[in-house]
N, C-alpha and C positions, 0 to 999 in steps of 0.2 A: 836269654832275655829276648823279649818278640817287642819291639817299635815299631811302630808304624813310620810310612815313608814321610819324609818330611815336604808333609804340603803348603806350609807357611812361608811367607815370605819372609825378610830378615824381621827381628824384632824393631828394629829405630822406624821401619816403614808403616808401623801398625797405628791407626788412630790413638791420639793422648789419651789416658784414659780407659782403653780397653784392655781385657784383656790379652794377654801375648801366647800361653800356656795352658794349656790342661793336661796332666797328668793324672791318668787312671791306675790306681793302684788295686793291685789286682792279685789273683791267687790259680795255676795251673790248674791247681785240683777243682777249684768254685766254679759248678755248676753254672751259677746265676754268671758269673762271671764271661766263662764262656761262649752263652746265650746273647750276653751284652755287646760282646764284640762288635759282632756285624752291625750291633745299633752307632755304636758308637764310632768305627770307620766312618758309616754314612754320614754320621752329627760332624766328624771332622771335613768332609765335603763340603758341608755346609757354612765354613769358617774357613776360609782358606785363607786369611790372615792371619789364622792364631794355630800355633803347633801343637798338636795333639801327641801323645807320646803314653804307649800301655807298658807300666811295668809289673813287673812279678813280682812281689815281695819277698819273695823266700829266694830268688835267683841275685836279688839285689841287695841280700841280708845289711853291709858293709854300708849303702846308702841309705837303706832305710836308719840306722842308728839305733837309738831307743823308742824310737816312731812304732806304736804296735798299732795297728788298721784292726780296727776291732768286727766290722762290718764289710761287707763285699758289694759291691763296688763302692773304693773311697776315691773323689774326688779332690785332685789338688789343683787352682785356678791363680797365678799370678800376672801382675802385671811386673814386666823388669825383674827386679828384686825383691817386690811386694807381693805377702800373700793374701788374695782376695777372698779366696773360699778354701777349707781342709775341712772334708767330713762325711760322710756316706752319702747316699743318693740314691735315688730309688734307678732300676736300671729301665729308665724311659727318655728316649728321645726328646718327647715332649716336657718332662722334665727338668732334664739336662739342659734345653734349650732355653727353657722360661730363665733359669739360673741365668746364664751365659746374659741374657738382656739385660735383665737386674744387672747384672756388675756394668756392662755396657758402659754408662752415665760414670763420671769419675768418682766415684766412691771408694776411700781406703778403708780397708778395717783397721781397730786398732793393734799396732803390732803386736805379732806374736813371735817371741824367738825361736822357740822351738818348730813353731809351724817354716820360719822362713830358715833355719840351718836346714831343716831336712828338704825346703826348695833346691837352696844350696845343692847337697849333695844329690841330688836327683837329677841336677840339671848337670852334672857331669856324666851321668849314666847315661842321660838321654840326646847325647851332645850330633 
């Protein structure tokens, strides 16, 4: 499994409201994925109150669960316990970043179980 270092500060120090998290779910073999990398270290520079954290899917089989990432790069965005955003992404900075404002402003989605067990489990892999 490849993580990035952790550039966040604790989670309780992060503004109400913001995101805390993003986890890139991710694929050895993917191409697009690969390429995305270095975008995505740099976009976690640019947050360095919120923990960015790449995982492999197929090296994290056990946390992924019945979670199948159907698309390459999938985005997982929570605040806390809350998940904000779970869903592909196109692999652009610009992007990623516009997302990232969006959730910004306190905005919950409505829950989703399955999106937050597999938080759950992912934030043990990414500890």
């Amino acid at each position: 499994m490849m993580v990035l270092p952790d550039l966040a500060v604790d989670e309780k120090d992060a503004p109400a409201g913001a995101p805390q998290r993003v986890i890139c779910l991710c694929a050895e073999w993917c191409v697009v994925c690969n390429q995305y990398r270095l975008q995505f270290d740099a976009l976690a520079a640019q947050y360095p109150n919120v923990r960015f954290s790449w995982v492999d899917v197929e090296d994290e089989e056990a946390a992924m669960g019945d979670y199948d990432v159907e698309t390459f790069p999938t985005l997982l965005i929570s605040e806390g316990d809350e998940v904000r955003f779970l869903g592909p992404v196109l692999p652009q900075v610009a992007v990623v970043g516009q997302l990232l404002k969006r959730l910004m402003p306190e905005r919950v989605l409505t829950p989703d179980t399955e999106a937050s067990a597999l938080l759950q489990r992912l934030v043990n892999v990414v500890k």
